[in-house]
C-alpha positions in Angstrom: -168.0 -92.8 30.6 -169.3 -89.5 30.7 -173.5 -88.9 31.0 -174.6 -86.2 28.8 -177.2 -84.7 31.2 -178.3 -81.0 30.9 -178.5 -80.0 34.6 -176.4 -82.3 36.3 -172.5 -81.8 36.1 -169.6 -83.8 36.0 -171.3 -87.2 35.5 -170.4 -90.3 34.6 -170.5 -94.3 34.6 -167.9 -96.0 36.1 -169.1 -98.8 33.6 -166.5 -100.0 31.0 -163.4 -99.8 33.7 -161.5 -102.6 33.2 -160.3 -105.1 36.5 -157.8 -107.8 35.9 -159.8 -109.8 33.1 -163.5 -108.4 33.7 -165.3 -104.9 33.4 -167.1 -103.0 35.8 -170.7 -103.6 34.0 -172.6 -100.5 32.5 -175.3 -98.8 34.1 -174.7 -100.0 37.3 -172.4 -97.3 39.0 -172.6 -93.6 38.3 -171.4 -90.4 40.0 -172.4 -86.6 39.5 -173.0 -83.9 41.2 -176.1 -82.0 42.8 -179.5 -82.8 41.2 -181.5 -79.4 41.7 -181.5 -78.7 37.9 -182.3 -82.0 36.8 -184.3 -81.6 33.8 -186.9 -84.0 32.2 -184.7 -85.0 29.9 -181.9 -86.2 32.4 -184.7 -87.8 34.1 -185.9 -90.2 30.9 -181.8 -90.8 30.2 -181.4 -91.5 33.9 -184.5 -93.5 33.7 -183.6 -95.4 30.2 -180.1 -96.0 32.7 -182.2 -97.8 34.9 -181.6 -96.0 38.1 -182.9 -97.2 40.9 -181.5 -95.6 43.6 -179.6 -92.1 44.6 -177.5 -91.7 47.9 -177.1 -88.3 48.4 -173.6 -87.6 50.5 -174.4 -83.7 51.7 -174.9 -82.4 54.9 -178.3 -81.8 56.2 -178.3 -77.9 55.8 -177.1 -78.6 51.8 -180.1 -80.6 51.0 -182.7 -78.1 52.7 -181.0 -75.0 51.3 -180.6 -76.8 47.5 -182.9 -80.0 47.5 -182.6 -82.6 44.4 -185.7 -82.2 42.2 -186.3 -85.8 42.5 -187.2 -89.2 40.1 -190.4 -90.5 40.8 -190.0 -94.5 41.8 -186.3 -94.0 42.5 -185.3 -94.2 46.3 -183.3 -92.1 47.7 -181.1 -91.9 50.8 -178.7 -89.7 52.6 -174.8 -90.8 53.8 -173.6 -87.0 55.3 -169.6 -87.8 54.7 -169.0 -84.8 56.3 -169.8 -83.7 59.9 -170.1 -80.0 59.2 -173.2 -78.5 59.2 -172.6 -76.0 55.9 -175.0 -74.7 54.0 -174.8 -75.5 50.0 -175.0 -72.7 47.6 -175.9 -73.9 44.0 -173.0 -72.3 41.6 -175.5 -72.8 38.6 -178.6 -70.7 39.6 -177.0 -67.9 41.8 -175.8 -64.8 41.0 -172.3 -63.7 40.1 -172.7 -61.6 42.5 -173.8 -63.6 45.8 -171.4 -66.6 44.1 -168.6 -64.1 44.8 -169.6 -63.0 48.0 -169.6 -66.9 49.4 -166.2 -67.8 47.8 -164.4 -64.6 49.0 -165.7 -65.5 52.6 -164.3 -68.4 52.3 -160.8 -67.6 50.9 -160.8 -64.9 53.9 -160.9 -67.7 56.3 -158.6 -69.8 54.8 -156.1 -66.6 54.5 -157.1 -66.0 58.5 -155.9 -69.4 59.2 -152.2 -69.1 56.7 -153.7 -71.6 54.2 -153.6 -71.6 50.7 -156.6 -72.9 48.3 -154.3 -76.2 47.8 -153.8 -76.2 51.5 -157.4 -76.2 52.3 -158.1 -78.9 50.2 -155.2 -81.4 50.9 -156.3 -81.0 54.3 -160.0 -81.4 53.7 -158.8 -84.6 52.2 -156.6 -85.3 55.3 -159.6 -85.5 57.3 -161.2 -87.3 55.0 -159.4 -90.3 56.5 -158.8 -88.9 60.0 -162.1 -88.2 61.3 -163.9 -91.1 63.0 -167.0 -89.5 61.5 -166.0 -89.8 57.8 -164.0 -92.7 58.1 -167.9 -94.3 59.7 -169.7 -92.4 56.9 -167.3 -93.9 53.9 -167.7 -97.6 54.9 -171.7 -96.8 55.0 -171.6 -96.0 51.6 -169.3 -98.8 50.2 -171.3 -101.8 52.6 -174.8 -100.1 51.3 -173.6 -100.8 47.8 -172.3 -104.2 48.9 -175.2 -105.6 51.4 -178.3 -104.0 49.4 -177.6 -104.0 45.8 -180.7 -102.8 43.8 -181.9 -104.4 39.9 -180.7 -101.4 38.6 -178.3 -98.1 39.1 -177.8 -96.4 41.6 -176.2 -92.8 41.9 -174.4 -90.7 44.7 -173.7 -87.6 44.0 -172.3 -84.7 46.6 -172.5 -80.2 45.5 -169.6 -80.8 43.0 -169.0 -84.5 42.6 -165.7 -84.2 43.4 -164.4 -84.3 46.7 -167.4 -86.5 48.9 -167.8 -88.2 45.3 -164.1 -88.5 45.0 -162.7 -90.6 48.0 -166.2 -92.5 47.6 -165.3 -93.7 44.6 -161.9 -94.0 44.8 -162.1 -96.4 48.4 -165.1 -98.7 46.3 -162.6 -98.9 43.3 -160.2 -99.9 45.4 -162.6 -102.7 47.1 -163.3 -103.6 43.5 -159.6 -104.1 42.7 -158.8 -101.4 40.7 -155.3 -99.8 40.3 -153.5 -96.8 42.2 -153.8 -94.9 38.8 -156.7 -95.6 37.7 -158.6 -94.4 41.0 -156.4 -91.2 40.1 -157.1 -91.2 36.4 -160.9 -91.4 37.4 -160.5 -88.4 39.8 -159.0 -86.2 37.9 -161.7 -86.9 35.1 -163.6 -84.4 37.0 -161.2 -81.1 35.4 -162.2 -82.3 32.1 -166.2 -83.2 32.6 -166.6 -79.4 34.7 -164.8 -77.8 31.8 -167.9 -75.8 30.5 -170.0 -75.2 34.1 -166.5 -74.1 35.5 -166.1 -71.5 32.8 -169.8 -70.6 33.0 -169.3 -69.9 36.9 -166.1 -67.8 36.5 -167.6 -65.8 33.6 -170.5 -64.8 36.4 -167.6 -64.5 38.9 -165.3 -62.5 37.1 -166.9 -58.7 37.3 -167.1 -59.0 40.8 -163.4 -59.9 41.4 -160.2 -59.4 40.9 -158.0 -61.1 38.3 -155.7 -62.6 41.5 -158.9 -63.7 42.9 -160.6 -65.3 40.1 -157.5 -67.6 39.8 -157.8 -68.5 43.2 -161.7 -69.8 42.6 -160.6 -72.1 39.0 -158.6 -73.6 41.5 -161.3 -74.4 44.0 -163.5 -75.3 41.3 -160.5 -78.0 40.3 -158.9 -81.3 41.8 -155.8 -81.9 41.7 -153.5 -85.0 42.8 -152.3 -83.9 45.2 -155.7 -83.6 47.1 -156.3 -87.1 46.6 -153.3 -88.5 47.3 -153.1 -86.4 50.8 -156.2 -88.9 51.3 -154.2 -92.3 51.0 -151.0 -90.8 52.4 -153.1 -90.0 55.3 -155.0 -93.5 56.1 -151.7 -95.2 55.5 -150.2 -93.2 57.7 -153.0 -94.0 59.9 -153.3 -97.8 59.7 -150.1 -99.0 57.6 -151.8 -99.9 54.1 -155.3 -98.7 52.4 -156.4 -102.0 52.9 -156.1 -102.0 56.4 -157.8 -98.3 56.4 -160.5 -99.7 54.6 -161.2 -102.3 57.3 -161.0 -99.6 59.5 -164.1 -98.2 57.7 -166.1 -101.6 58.3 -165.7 -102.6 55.0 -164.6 -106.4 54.8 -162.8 -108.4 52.2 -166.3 -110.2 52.0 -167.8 -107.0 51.3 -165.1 -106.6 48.7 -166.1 -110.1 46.9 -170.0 -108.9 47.3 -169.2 -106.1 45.1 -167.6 -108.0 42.5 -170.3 -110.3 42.1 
């Protein structure tokens, strides 16, 4: 269920999914993305939502260099999924300019190294469930939800709410007994809820590129499947099933039943 908030993008309740016979309850579980623009009025919604708690999934550098603007009496804490030590940029508040400048860096390297944008990703999502580090960093966040549940909501949210966010989500649905599909379905919810911040960052983009490479950034700015399935190809690969990559993340089945209840 989408959250209509003014400076927050692609967010959403997970509540109303259905699970065998039950539903995941409302205001309980949401995702989004980065919280700098939070308004007011997100914060009374969020508030009426009864969150409780944020866990923020960005690197170190990413908070300093674009910092939540923060609830009072919510508590916050901070599960860095990835090891890398980037440094965000906020695609809202910069400049078409400097916004082009960062993503044409960064289609440089990935042209250095022979990769396409979809090739980058898929193996972003590779390491996802390759790395020790995000592998640790995953299970965190699924036994935090699990072993410290809070009265109310809590949030976790990454830059984009789609990739960090994304196998996040997808590894606690999973816990919680959701289907292949819809863990997919719920990913690729993110093309639709971005639709008008995407357009508003390519229409910033656009007179400082070229047409080739303003395709090239809608596809950044997108997920696809085939990202997220690289992510379950790769822990079963790994550990035979994606239940045994999930216990490979420190994440029980006892943890599992916690979550349900």
């Amino acid at each position: 269920m989408k959250i209509d908030l003014q400076g927050v993008s692609n967010a959403r309740d997970l509540g109303g999914m259905a699970i065998g016979d039950k539903r995941i309850a409302t205001c309980r579980l949401l995702r989004s993305g980065e919280h700098n623009r939070l308004t007011d009025s997100d914060k009374r919604l969020l508030a009426d939502m009864g969150l409780q708690r944020v866990i923020d999934l960005r690197t170190p550098p990413e908070i300093a260099n674009v910092p939540d603007n923060k609830i009072d009496g919510v508590q916050y804490e901070y599960i860095s999924v990835i090891p890398a030590t980037t440094f965000g940029i906020s695609y809202e508040t910069t400049d078409g300019a400097t916004i082009a400048k960062y993503l044409q860096a960064g289609l440089e390297r990935m042209a250095s190294r022979g990769e396409t944008p979809a090739e980058h990703m898929q193996d972003l999502y590779r390491r996802f469930a390759a790395l020790p580090h995000c592998r640790e960093k995953i299970g965190e966040f699924v036994r935090t939800l699990a072993h410290r549940p809070v009265d109310g909501a809590t949030l976790w949210h990454c830059s984009a709410g789609k990739d960090r966010v994304g196998v996040c989500t997808a590894t606690l649905l999973h816990c919680l007994g959701a289907s292949h599909r819809q863990i997919v379905d719920d990913y690729m919810l993110t093309n639709t809820q971005t639709e008008t911040s995407r357009q508003s960052i390519l229409n910033k983009v656009a007179p400082h590129v070229s047409a080739d490479m303003l395709q090239l950034v809608r596809q950044m700015l997108c997920v696809d499947e085939s990202y997220i399935a690289r992510f379950f190809d790769t822990a079963e690969n790994l550990y035979g099933t994606f239940d045994n990559f999930v216990q490979a993340t420190g994440v029980t089945e006892q943890d599992g039943e916690l979550l349900k209840k």
